[in-house]
PDB file of N, CA, C and O in Angstrom:
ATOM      1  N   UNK A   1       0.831  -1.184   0.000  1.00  0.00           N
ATOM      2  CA  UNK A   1       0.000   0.000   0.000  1.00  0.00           C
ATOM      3  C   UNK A   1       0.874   1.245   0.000  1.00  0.00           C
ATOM      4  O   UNK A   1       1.768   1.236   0.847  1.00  0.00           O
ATOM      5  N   UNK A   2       0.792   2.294  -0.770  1.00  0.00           N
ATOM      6  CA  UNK A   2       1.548   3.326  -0.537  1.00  0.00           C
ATOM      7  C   UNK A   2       1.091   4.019   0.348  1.00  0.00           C
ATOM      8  O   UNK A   2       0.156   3.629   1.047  1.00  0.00           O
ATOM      9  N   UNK A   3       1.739   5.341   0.512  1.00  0.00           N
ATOM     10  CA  UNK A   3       1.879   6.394   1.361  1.00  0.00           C
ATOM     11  C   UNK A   3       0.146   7.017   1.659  1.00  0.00           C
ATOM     12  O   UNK A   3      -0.555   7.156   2.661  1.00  0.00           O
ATOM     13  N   UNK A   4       0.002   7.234   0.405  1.00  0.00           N
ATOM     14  CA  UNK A   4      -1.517   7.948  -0.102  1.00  0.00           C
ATOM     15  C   UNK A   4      -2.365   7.293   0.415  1.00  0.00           C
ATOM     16  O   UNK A   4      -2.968   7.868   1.321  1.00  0.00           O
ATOM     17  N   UNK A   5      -2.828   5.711   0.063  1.00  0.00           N
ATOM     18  CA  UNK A   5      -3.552   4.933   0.361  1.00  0.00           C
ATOM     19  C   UNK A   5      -3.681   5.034   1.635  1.00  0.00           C
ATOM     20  O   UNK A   5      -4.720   5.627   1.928  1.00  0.00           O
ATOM     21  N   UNK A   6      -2.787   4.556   2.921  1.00  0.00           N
ATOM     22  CA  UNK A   6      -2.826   4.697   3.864  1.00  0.00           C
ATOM     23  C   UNK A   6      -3.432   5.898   4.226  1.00  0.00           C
ATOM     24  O   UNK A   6      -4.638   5.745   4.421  1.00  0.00           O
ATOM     25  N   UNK A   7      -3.089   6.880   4.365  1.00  0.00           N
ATOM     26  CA  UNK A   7      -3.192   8.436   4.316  1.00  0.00           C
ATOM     27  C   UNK A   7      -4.786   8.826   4.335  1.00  0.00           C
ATOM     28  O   UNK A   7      -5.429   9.467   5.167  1.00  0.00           O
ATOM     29  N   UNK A   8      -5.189   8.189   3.086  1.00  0.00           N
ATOM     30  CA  UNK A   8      -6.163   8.196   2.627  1.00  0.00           C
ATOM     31  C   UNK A   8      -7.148   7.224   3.637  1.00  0.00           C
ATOM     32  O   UNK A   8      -8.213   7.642   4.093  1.00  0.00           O
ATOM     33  N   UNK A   9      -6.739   6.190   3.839  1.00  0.00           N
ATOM     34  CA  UNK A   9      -7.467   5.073   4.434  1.00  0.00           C
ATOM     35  C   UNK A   9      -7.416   5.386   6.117  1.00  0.00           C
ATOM     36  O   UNK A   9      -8.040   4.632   6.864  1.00  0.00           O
ATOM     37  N   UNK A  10      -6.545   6.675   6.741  1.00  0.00           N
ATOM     38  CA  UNK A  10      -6.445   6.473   8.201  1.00  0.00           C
ATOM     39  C   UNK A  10      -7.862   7.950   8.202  1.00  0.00           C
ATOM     40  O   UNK A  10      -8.727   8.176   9.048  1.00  0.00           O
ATOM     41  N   UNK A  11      -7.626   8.504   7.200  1.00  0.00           N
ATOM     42  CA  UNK A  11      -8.811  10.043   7.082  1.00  0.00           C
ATOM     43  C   UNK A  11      -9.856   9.321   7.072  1.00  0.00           C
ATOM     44  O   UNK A  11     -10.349   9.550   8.177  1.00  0.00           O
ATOM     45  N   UNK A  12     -10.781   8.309   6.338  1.00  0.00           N
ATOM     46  CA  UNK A  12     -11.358   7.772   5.969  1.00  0.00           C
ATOM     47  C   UNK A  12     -12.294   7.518   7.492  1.00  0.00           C
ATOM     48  O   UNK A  12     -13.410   7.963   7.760  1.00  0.00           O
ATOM     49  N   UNK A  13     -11.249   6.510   8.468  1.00  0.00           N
ATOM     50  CA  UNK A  13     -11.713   5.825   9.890  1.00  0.00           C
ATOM     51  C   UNK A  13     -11.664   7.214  10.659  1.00  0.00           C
ATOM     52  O   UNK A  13     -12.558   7.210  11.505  1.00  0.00           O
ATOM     53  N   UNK A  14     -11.094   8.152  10.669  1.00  0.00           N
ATOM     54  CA  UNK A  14     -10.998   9.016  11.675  1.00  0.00           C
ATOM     55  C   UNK A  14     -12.551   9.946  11.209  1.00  0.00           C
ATOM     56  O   UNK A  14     -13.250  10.230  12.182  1.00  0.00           O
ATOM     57  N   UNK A  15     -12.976  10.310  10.113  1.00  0.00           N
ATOM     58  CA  UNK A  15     -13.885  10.705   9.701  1.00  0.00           C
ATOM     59  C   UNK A  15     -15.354   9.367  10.229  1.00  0.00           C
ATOM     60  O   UNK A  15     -16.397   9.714  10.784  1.00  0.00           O
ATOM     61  N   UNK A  16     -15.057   8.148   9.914  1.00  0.00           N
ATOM     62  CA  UNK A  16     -15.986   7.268  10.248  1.00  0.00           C
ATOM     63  C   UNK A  16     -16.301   7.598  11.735  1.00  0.00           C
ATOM     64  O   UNK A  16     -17.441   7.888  12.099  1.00  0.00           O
ATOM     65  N   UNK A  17     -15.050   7.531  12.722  1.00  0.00           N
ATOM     66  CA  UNK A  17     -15.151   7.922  14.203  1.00  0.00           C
ATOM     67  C   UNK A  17     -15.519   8.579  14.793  1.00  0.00           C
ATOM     68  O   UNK A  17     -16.034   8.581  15.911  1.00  0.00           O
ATOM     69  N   UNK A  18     -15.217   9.460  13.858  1.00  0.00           N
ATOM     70  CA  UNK A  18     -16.248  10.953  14.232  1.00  0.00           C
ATOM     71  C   UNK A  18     -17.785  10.896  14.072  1.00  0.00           C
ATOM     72  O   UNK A  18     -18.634  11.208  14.908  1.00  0.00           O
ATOM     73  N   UNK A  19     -17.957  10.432  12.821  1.00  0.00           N
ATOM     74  CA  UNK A  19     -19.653  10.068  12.582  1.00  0.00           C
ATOM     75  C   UNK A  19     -20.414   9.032  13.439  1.00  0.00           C
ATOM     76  O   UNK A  19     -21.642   9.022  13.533  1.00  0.00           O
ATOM     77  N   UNK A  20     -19.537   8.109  14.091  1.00  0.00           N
ATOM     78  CA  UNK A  20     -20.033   6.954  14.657  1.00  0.00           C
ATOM     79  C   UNK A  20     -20.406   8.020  16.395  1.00  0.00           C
ATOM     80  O   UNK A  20     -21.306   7.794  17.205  1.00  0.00           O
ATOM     81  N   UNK A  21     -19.478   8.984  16.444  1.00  0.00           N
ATOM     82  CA  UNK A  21     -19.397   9.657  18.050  1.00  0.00           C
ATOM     83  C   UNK A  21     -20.791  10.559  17.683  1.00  0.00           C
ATOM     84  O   UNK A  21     -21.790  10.495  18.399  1.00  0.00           O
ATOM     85  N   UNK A  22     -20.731  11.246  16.700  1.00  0.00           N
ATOM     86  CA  UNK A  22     -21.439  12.153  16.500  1.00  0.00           C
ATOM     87  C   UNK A  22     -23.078  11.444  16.529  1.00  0.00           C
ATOM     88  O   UNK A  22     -23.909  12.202  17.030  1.00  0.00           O
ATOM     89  N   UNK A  23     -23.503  10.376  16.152  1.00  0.00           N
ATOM     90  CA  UNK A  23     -24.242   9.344  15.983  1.00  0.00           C
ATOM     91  C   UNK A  23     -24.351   8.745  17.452  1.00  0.00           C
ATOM     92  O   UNK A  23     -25.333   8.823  18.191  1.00  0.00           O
ATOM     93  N   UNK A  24     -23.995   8.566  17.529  1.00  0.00           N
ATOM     94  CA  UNK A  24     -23.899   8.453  19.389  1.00  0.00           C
ATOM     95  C   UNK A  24     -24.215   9.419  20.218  1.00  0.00           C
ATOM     96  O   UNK A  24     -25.026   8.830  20.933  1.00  0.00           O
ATOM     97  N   UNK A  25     -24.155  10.348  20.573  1.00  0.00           N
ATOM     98  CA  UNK A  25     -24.325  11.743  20.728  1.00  0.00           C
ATOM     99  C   UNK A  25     -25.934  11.782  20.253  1.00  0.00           C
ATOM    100  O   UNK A  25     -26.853  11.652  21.062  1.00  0.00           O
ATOM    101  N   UNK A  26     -26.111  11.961  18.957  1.00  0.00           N
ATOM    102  CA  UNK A  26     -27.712  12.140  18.622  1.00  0.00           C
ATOM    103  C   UNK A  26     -28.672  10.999  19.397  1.00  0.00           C
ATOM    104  O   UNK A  26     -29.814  11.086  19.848  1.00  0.00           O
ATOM    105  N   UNK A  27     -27.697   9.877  19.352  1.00  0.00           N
ATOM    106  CA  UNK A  27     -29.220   8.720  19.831  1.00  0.00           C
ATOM    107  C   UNK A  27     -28.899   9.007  21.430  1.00  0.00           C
ATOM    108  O   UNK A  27     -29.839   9.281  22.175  1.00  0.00           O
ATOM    109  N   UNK A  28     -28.022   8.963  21.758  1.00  0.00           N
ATOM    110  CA  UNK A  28     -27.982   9.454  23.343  1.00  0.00           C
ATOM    111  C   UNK A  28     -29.443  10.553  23.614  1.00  0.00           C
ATOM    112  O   UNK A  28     -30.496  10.151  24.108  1.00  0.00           O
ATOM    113  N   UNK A  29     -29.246  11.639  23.269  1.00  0.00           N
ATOM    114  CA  UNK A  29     -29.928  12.951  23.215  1.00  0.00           C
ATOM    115  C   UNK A  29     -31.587  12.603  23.043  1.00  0.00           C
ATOM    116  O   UNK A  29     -32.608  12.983  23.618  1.00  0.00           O
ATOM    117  N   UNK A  30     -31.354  11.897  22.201  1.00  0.00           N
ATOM    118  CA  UNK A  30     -32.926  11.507  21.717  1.00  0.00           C
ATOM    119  C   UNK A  30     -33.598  10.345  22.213  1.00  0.00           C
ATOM    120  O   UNK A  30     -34.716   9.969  21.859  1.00  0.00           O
ATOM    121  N   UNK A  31     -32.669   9.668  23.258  1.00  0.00           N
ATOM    122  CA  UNK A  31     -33.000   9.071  24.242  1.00  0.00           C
ATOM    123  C   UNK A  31     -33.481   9.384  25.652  1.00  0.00           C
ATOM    124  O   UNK A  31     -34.234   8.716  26.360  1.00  0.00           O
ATOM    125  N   UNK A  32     -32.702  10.898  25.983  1.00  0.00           N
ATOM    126  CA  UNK A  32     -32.586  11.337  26.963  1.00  0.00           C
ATOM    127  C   UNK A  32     -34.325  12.253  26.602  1.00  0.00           C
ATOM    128  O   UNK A  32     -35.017  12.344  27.616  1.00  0.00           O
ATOM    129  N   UNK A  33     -34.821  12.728  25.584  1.00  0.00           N
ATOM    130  CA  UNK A  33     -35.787  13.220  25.152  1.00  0.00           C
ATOM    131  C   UNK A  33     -36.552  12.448  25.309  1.00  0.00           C
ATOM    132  O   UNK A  33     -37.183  12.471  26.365  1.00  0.00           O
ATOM    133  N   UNK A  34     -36.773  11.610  24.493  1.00  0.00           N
ATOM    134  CA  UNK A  34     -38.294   9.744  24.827  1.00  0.00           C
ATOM    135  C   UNK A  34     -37.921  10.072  26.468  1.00  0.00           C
ATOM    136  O   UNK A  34     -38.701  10.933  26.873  1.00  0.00           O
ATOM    137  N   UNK A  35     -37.249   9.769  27.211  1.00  0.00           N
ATOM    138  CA  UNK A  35     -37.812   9.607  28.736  1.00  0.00           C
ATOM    139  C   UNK A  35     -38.369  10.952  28.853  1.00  0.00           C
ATOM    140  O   UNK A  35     -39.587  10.964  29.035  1.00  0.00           O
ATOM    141  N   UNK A  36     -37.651  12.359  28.780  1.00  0.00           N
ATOM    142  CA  UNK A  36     -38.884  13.502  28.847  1.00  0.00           C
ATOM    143  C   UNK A  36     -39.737  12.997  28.662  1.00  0.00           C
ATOM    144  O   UNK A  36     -40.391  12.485  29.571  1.00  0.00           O
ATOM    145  N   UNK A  37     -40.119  12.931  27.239  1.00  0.00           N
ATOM    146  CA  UNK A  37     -41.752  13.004  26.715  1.00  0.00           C
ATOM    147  C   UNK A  37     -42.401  12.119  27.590  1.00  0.00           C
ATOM    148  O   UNK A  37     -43.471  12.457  28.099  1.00  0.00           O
ATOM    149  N   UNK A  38     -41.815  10.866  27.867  1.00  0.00           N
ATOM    150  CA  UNK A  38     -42.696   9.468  28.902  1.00  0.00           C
ATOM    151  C   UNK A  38     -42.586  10.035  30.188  1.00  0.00           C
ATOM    152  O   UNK A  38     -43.411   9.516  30.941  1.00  0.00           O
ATOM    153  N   UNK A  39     -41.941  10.838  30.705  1.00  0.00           N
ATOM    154  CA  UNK A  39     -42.329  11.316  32.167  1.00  0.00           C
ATOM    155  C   UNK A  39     -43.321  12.831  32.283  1.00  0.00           C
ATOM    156  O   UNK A  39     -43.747  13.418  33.278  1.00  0.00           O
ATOM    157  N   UNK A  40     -43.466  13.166  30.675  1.00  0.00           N
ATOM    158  CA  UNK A  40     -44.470  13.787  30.738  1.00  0.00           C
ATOM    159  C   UNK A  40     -45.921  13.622  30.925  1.00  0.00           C
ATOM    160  O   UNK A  40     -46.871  14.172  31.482  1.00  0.00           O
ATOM    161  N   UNK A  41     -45.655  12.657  30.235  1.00  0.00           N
ATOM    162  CA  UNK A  41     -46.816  11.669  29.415  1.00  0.00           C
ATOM    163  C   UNK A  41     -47.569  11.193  30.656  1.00  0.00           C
ATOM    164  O   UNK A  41     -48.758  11.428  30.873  1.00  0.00           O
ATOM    165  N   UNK A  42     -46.662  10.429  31.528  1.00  0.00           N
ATOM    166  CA  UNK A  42     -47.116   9.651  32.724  1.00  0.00           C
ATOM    167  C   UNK A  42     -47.773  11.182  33.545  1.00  0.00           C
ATOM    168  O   UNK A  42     -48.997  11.258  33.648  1.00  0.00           O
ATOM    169  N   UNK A  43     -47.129  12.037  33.950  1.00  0.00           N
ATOM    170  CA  UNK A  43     -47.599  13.094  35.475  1.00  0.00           C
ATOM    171  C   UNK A  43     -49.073  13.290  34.492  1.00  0.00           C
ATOM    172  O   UNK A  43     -50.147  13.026  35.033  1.00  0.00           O
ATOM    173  N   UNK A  44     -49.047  13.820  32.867  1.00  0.00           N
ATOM    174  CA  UNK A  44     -50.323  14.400  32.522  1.00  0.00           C
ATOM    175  C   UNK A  44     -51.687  12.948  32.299  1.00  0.00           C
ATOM    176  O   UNK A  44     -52.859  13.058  31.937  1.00  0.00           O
ATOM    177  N   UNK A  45     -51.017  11.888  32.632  1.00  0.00           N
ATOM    178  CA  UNK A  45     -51.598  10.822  32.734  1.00  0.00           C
ATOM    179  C   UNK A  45     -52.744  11.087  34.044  1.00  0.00           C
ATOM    180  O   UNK A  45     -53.924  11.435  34.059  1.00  0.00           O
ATOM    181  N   UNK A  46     -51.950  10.804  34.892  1.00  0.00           N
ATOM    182  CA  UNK A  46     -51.925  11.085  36.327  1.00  0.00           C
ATOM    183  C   UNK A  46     -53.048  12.454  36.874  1.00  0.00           C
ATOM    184  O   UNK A  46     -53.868  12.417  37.792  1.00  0.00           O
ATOM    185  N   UNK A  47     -52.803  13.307  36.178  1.00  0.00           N
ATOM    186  CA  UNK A  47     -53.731  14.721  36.269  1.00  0.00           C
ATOM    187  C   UNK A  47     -54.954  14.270  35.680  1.00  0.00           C
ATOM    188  O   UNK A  47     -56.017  14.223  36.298  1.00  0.00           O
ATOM    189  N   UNK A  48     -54.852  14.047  34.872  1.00  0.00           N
ATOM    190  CA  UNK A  48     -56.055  13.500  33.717  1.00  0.00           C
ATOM    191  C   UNK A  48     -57.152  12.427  34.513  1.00  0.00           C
ATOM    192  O   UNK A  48     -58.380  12.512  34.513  1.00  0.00           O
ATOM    193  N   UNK A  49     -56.353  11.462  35.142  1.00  0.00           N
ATOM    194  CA  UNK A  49     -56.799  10.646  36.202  1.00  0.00           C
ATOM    195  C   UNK A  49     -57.556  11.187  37.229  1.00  0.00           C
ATOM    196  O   UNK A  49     -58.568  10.571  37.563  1.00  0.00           O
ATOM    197  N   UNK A  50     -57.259  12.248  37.813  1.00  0.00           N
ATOM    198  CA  UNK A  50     -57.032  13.348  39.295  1.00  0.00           C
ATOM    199  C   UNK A  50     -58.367  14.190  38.452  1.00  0.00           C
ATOM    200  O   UNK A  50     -59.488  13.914  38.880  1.00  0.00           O
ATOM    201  N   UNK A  51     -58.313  14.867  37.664  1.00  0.00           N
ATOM    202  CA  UNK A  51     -59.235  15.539  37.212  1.00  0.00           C
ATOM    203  C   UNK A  51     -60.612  14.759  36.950  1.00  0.00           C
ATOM    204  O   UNK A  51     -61.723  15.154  37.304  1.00  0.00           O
ATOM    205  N   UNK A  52     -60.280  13.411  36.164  1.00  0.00           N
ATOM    206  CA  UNK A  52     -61.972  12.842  35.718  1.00  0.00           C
ATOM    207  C   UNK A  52     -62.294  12.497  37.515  1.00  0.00           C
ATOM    208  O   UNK A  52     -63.259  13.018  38.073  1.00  0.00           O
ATOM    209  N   UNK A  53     -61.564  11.786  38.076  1.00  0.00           N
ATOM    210  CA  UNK A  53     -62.202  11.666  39.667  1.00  0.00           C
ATOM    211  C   UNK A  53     -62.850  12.952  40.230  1.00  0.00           C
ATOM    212  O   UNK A  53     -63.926  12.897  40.824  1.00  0.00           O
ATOM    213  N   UNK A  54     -62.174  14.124  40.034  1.00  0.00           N
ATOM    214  CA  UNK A  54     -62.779  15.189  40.621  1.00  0.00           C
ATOM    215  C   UNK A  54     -64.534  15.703  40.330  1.00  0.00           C
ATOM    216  O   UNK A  54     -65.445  16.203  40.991  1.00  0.00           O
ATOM    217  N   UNK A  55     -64.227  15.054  38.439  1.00  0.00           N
ATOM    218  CA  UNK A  55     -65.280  15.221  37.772  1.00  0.00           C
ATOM    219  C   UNK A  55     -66.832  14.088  38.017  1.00  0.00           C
ATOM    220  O   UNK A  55     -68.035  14.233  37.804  1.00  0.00           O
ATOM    221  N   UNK A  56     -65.866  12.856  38.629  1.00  0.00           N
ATOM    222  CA  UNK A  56     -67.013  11.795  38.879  1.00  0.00           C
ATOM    223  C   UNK A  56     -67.520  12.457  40.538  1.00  0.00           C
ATOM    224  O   UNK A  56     -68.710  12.172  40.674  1.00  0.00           O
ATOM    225  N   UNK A  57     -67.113  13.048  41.500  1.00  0.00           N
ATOM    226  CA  UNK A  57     -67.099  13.351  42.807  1.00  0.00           C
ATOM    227  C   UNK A  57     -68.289  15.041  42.270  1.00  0.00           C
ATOM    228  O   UNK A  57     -69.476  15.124  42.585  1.00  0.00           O
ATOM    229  N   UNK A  58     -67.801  15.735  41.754  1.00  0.00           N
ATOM    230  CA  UNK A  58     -68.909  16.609  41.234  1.00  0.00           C
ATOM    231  C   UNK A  58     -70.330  16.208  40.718  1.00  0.00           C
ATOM    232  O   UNK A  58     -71.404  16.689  41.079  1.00  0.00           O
ATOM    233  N   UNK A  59     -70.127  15.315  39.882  1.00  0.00           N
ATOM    234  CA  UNK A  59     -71.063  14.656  39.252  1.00  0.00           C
ATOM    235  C   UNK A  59     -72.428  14.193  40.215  1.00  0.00           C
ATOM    236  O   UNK A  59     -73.627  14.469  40.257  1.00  0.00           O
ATOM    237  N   UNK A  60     -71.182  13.063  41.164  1.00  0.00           N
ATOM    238  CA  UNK A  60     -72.398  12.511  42.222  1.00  0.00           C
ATOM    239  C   UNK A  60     -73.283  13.556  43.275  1.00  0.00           C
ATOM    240  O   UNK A  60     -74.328  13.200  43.819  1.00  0.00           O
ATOM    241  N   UNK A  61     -72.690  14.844  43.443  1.00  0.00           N
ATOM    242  CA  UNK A  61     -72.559  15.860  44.382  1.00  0.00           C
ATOM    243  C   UNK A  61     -73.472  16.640  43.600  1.00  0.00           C
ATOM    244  O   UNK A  61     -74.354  17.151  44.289  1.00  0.00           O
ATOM    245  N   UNK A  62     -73.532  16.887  42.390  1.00  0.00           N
ATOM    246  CA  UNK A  62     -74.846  17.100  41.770  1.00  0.00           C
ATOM    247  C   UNK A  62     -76.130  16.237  41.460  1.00  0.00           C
ATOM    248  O   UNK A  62     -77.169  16.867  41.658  1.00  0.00           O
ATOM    249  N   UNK A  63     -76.234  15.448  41.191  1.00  0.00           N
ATOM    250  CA  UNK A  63     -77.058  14.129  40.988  1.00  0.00           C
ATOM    251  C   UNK A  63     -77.696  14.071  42.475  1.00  0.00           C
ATOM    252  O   UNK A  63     -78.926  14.104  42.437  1.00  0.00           O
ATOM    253  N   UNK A  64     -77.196  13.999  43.659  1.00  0.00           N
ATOM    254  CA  UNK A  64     -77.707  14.223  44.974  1.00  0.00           C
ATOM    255  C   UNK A  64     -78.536  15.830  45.245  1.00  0.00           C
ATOM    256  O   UNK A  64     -79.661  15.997  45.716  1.00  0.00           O
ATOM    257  N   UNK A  65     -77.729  16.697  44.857  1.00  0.00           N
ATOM    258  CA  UNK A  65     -78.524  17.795  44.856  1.00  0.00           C
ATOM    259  C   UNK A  65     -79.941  18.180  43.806  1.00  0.00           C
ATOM    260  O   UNK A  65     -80.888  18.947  43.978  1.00  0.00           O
ATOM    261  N   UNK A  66     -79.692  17.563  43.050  1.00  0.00           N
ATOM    262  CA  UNK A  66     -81.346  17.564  41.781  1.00  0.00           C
ATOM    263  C   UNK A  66     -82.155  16.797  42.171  1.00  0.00           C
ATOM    264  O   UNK A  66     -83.358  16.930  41.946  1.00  0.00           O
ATOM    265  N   UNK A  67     -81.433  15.448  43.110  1.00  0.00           N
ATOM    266  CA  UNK A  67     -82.544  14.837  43.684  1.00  0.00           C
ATOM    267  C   UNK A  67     -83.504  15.323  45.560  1.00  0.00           C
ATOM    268  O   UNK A  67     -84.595  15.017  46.040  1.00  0.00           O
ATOM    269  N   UNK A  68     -82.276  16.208  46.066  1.00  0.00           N
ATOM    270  CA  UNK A  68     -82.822  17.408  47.114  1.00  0.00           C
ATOM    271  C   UNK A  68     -83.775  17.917  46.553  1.00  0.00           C
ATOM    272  O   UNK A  68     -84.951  17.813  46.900  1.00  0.00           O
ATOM    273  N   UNK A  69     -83.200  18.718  45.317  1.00  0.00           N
ATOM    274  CA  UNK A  69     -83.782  19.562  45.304  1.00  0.00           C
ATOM    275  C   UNK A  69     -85.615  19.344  44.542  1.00  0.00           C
ATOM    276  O   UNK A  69     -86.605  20.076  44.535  1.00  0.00           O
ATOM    277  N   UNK A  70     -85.350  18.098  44.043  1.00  0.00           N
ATOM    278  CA  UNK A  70     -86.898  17.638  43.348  1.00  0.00           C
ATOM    279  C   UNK A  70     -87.529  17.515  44.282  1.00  0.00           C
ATOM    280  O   UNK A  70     -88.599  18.110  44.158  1.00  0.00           O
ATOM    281  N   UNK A  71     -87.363  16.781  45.664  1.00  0.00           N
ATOM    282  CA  UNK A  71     -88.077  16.382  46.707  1.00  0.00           C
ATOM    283  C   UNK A  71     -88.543  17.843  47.548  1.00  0.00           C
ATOM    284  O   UNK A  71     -89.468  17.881  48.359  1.00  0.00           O
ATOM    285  N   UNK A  72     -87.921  18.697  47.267  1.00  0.00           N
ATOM    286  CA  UNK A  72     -88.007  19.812  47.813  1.00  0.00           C
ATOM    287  C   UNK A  72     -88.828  20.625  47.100  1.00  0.00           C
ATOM    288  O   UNK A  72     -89.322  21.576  47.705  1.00  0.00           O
ATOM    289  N   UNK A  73     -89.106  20.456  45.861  1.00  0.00           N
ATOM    290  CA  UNK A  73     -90.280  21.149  44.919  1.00  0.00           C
ATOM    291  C   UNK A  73     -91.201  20.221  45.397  1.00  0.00           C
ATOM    292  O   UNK A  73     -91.911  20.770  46.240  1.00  0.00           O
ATOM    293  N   UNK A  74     -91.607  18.639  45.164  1.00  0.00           N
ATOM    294  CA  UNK A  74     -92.587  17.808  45.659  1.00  0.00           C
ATOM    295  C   UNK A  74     -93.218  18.581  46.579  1.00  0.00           C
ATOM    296  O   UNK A  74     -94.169  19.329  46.351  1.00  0.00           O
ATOM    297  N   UNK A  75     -92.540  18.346  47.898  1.00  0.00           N
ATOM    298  CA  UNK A  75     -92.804  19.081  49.135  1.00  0.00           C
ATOM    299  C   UNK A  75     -93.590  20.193  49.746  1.00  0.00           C
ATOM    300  O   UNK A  75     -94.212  20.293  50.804  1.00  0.00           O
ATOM    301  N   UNK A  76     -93.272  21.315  48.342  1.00  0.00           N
ATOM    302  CA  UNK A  76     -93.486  23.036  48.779  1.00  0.00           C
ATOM    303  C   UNK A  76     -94.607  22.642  47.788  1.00  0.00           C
ATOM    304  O   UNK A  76     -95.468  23.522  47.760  1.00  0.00           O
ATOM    305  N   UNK A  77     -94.945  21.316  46.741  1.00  0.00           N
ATOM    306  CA  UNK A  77     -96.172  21.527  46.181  1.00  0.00           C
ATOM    307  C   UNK A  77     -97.523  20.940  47.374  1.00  0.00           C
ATOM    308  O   UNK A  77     -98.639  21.344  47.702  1.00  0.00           O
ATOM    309  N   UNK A  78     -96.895  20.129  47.621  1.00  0.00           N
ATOM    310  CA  UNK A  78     -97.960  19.096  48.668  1.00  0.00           C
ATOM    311  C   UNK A  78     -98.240  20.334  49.554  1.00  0.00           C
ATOM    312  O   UNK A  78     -99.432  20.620  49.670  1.00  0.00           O
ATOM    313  N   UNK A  79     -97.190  21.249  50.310  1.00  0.00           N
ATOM    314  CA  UNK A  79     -97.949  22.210  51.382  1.00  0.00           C
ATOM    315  C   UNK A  79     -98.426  23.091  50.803  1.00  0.00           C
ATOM    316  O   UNK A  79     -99.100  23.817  51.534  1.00  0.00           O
ATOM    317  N   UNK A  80     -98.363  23.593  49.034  1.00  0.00           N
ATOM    318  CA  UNK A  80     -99.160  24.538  48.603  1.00  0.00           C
ATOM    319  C   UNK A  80    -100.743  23.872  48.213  1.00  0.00           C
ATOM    320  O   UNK A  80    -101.692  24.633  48.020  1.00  0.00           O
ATOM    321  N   UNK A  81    -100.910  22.177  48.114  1.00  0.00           N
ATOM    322  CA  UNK A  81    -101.535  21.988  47.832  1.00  0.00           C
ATOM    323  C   UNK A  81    -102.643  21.414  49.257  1.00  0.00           C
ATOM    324  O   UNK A  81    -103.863  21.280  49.352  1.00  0.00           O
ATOM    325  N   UNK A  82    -101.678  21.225  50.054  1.00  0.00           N
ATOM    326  CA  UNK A  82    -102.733  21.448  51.461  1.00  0.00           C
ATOM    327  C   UNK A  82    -103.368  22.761  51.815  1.00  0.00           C
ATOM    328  O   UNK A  82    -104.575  22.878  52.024  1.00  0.00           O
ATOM    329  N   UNK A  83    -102.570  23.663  51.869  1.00  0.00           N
ATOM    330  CA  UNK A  83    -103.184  25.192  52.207  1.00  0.00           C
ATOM    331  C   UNK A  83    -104.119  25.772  50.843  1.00  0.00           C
ATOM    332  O   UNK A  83    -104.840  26.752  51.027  1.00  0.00           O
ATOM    333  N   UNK A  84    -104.076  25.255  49.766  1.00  0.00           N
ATOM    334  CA  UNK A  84    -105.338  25.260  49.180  1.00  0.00           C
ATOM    335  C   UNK A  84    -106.631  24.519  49.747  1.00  0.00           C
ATOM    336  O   UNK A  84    -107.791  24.923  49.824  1.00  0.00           O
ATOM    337  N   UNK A  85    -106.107  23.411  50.086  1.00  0.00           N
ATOM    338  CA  UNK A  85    -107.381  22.867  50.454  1.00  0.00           C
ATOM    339  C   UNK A  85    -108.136  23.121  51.760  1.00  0.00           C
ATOM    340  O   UNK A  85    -109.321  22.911  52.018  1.00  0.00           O
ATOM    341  N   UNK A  86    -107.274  23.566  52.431  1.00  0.00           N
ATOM    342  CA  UNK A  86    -107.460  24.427  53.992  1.00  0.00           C
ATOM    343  C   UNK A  86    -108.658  25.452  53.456  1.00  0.00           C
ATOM    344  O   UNK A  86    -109.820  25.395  53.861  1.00  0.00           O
ATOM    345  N   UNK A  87    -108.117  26.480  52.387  1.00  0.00           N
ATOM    346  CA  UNK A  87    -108.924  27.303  52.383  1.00  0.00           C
ATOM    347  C   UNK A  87    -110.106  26.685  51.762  1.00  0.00           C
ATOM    348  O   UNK A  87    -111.141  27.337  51.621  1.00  0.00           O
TER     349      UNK A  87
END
């Protein structure tokens, strides 16, 4: 092999080395990113969770109050409809 060849052939790997680091480097990075996004993913999981419970706990907390409050129209009708009949 001559001078060149070599020369040629050591630029070649040192350029490969570099791309292989540099390549390394990117999937590192973009590894270190996927766990961001998945530890995002999971807390807004988690909220999302926290929120529909809040929303089922409202829900029932209304559903109890429409049913107060129907029994409570019933009620004010039956004593409007006694004090009619009073008179």
């Amino acid at each position: 092999m001559s001078n060149e060849s070599v020369n040629f052939d050591l630029k070649l790997k040192k350029k490969m080395i570099k791309q292989m680091n540099i390549m390394g480097e990117i999937n590192w990075q973009l590894k270190v990113e996927v766990g961001e996004l998945e530890n995002k993913n999971l807390v807004l999981e988690k909220q999302a969770k926290k929120a529909n419970e809040n929303n089922e706990e409202l829900n029932k907390t209304i559903n109890k109050l429409l049913v107060e409050l129907e029994k409570s129209k019933k009620e004010k009708d039956l004593v409007k409809n006694l004090k009619l009949k009073l008179n």
